[in-house]
C-alpha positions in Angstrom: -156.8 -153.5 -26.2 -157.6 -150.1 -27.7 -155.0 -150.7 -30.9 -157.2 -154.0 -31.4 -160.2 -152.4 -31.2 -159.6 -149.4 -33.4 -158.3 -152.2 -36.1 -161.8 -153.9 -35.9 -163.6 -150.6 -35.8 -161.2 -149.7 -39.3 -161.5 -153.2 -40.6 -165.7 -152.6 -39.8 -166.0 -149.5 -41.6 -163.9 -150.6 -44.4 -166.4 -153.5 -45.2 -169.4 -151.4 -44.7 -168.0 -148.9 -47.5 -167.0 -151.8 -49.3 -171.1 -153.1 -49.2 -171.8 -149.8 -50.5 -169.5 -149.2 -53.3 -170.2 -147.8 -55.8 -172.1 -144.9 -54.3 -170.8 -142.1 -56.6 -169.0 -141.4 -60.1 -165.7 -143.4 -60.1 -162.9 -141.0 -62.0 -160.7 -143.1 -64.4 -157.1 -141.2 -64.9 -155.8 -141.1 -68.3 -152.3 -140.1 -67.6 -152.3 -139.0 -71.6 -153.6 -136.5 -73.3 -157.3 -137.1 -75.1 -157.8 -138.2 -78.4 -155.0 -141.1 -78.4 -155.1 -144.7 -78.6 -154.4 -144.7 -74.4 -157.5 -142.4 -74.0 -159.8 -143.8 -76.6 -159.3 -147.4 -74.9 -160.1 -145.8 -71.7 -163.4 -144.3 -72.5 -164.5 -147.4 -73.9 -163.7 -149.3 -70.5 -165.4 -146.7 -69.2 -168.6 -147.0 -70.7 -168.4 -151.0 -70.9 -168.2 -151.1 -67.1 -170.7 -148.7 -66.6 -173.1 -150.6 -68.0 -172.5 -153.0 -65.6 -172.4 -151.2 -62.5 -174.7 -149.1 -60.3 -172.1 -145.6 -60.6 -171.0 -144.3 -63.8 -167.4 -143.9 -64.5 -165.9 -140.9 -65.9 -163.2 -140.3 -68.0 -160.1 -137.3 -66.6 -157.1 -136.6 -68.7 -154.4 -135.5 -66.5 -150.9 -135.4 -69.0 -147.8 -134.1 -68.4 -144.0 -135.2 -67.8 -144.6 -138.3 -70.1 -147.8 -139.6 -67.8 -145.8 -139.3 -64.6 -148.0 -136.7 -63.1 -151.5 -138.4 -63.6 -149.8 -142.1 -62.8 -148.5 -140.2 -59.2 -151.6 -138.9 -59.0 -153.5 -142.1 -58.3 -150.6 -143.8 -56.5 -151.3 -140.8 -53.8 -155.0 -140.7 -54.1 -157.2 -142.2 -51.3 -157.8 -146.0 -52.1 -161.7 -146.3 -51.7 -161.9 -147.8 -55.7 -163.2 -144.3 -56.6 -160.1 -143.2 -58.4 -158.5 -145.8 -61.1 -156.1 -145.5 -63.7 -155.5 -146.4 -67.0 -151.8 -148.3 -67.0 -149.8 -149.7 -69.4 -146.2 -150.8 -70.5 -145.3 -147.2 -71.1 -146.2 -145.6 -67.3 -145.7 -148.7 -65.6 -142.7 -150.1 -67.6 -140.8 -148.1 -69.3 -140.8 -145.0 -67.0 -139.7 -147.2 -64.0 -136.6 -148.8 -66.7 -136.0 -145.1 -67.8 -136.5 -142.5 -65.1 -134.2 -142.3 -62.4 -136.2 -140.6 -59.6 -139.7 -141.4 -60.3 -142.2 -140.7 -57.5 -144.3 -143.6 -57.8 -143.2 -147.5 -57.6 -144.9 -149.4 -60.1 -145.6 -153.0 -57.8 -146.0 -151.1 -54.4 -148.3 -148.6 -55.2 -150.9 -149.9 -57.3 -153.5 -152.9 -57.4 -153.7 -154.3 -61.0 -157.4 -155.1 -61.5 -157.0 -156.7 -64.7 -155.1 -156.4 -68.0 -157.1 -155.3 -71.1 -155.6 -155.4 -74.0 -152.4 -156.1 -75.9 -151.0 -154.7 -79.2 -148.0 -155.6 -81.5 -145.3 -153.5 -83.4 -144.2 -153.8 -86.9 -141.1 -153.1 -87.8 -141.5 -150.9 -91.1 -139.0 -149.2 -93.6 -138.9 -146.9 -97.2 -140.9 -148.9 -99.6 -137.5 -148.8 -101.8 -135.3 -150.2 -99.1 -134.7 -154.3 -99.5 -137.1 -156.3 -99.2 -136.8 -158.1 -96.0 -135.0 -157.6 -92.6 -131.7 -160.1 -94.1 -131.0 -157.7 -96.9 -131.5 -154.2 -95.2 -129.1 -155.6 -92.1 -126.8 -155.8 -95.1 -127.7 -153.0 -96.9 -127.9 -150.7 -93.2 -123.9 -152.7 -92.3 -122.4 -151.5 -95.7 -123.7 -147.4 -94.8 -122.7 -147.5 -91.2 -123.8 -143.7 -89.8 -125.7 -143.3 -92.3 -129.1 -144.4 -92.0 -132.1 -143.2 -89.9 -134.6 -144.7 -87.4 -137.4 -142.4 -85.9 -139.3 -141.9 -83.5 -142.5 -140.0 -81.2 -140.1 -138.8 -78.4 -137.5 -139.9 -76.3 -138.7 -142.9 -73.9 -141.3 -144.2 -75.6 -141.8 -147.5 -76.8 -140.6 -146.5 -80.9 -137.5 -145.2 -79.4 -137.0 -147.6 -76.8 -137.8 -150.9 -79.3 -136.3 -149.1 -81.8 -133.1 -148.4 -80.4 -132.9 -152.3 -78.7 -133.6 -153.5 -81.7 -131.0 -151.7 -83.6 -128.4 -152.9 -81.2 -129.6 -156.4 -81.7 -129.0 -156.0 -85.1 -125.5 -154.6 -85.2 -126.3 -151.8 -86.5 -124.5 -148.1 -86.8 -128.1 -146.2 -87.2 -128.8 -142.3 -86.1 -132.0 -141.9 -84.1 -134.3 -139.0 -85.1 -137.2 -138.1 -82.7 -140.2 -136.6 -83.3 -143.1 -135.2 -81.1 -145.4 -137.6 -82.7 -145.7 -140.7 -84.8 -147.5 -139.5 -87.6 -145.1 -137.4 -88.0 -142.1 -140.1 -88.8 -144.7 -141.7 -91.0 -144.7 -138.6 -93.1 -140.6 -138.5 -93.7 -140.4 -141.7 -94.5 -143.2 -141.4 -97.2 -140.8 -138.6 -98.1 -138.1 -140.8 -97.9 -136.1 -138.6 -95.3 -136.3 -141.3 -92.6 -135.4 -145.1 -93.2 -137.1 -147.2 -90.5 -139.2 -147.1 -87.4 -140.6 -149.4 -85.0 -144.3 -148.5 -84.2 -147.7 -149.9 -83.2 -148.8 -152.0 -86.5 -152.4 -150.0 -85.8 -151.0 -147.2 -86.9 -148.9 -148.4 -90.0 -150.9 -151.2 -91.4 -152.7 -149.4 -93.8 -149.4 -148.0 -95.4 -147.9 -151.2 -95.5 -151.2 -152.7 -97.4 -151.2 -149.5 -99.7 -147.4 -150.2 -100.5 -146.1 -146.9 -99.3 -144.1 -148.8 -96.3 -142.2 -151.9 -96.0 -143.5 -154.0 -93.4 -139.9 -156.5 -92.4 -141.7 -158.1 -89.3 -144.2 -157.7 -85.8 -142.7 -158.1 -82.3 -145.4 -160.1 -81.1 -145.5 -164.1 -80.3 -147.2 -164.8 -83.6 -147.9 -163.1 -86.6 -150.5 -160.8 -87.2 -153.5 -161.6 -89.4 -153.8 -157.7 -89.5 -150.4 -157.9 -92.1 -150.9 -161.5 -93.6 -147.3 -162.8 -94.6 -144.9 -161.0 -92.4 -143.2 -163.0 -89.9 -142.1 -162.6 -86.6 -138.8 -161.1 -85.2 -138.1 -164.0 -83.8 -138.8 -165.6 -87.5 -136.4 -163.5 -88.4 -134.0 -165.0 -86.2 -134.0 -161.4 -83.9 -134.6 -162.6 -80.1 -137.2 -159.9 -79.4 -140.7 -160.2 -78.6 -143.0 -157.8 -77.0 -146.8 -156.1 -77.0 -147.8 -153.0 -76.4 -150.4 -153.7 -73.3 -153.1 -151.9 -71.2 -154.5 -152.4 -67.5 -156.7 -150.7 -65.0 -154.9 -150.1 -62.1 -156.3 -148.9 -58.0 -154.4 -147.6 -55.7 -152.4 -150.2 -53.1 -154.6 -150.8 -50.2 -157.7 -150.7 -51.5 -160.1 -153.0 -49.9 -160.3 -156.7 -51.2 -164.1 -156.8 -52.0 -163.7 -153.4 -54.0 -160.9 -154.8 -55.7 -162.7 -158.0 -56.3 -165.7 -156.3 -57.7 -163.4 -154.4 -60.0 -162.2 -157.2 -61.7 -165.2 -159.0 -61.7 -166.2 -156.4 -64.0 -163.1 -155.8 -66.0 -163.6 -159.7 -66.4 -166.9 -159.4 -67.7 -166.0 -156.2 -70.1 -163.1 -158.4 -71.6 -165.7 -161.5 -72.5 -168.1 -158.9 -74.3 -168.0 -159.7 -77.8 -168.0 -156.4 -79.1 -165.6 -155.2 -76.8 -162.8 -158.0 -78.0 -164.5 -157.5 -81.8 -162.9 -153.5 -81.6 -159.7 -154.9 -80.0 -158.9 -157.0 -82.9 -160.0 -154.0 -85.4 -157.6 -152.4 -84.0 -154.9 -154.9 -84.6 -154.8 -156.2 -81.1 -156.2 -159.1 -78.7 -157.8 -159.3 -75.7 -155.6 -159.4 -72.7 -156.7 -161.9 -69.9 -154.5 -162.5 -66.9 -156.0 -164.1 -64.2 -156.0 -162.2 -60.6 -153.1 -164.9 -59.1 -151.2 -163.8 -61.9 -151.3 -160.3 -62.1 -148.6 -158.7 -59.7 -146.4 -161.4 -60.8 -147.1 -160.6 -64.9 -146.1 -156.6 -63.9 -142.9 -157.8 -62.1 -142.0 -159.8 -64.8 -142.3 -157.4 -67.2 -140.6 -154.3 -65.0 -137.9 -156.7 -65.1 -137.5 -157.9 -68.7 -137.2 -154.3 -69.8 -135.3 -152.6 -67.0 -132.9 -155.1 -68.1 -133.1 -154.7 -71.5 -132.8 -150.7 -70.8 -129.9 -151.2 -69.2 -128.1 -153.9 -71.3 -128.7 -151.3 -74.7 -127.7 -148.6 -72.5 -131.2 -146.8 -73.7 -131.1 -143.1 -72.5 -134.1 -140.2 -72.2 -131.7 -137.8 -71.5 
């Protein structure tokens, strides 16, 4: 009788907090470091769902071991909807395919409250390299060892994509890493590094200018960001992915928080101007409704831990 009433007493309290939430600042984690696309997107979430709720929410970086540490950090933070993350296919994805001990597990310990937004990669090369993805297979076949694809750091998605992809392709290609992207960009303007795989946002406007070859994008449908490149999957390469985004509580946080949560994240992703500087960006919108969205995580945990594993992709 006591264990019974100390779960109603719980179950009690629970709702009352729940009636009262928000009643203070809600911290949102960016497991990245500030100024990047993962942090930019995050602030603007922010300030889109404070307008629409009674606490403000406010922006911490926490970085470190490739957004492990701020990613644990929520998992093991108390779940009362006052401390959310900013999740994506890189800390919820590819570090469960690629790290073998990581201290958080991706469906048990979080609470997606909606997905945000989703991005594609192009597939880019040398402007003097052939033309399209047909002749450079060729050319790349008949310099086997030879040829370079780069990179912003072991496990992330440019080497990850990249190095599928290259596999796909039959290819004999050397990867090159780097610490960050722009940094590929600027060797293979030099013409030191022969292809990359990386967010079309943040080649498109080297492709338009001519100083990169854009061969294809690895989403669905083509891009009207780069009008006339097609598809992988155009191309006759069976890959397709996006680069995606989600707010994320902690597991066990009370349904009516977790409701409210994505009532709001709902409401951010209809705002005009919110799915306006998506698209600038090269993006869309990415709506998933709530019966859905365990299920869409699984799915895609599996898709690429498979993937990882059948390419025999390596961080170490």
């Amino acid at each position: 009788m006591r264990h019974i009433l100390a779960i109603i007493a719980c179950l009690f309290v629970a709702s009352v907090r729940a009636q009262d939430y928000p009643a203070r600042p809600i911290r949102l984690i960016v497991p990245i470091g500030p100024g990047g696309g993962t942090d930019i997107l995050g602030r603007h979430m922010a300030q889109k769902m404070s307008e629409r709720m009674r606490a403000s929410l406010v922006v911490e970086n926490r970085p470190g071991a490739g957004s492990i540490i701020g990613t644990d950090y929520v998992a093991k933070s108390p779940p009362d909807g006052y401390t959310l993350l900013v999740g994506g296919i890189f800390n919820m994805v590819m570090n469960k395919a690629l790290v073998k001990e990581l201290p958080y597990e991706p469906t048990r310990d979080f609470t997606p409250l909606g997905y945000i937004s989703a991005y594609p990669f192009a597939l880019v090369a040398r402007a003097d390299l052939p033309p399209d993805l047909a002749g450079f297979v060729q050319y790349a076949k008949e310099r086997p060892g030879k040829l370079t694809y780069g990179s912003a750091g072991l496990g992330t998605l440019q080497h990850v994509w990249g190095t599928i992809l290259v596999s796909m392709l039959g290819l004999d290609m050397v990867h090159v890493p780097f610490k960050a992207a722009p940094a590929v960009h600027q060797e293979m303007l030099a013409g030191r590094i022969d292809l990359m795989m990386d967010n079309l946002s943040a080649v498109k406007h080297h492709v338009r200018a001519g100083r990169l070859k854009a061969y294809a994008v690895s989403s669905a449908a083509r891009s009207p960001q780069l009008e006339g490149v097609p598809t992988l999957k155009e191309s006759g390469v069976d890959f397709e992915g996006e680069s995606w985004f989600a707010l994320f509580a902690p597991a066990a946080t009370p349904a009516p928080i977790v409701s409210q949560l994505r009532s709001v994240v709902a409401e951010v992703l209809r705002d005009p101007d919110f799915a306006a500087r998506v698209d600038k960006d090269g993006g869309r919108v990415l709506a998933v409704a709530p019966a859905d969205q365990v299920k869409f995580l699984q799915s895609e945990v599996d898709r690429w831990s498979g993937l990882v594993t059948r390419y025999g992709v390596r961080v170490d």
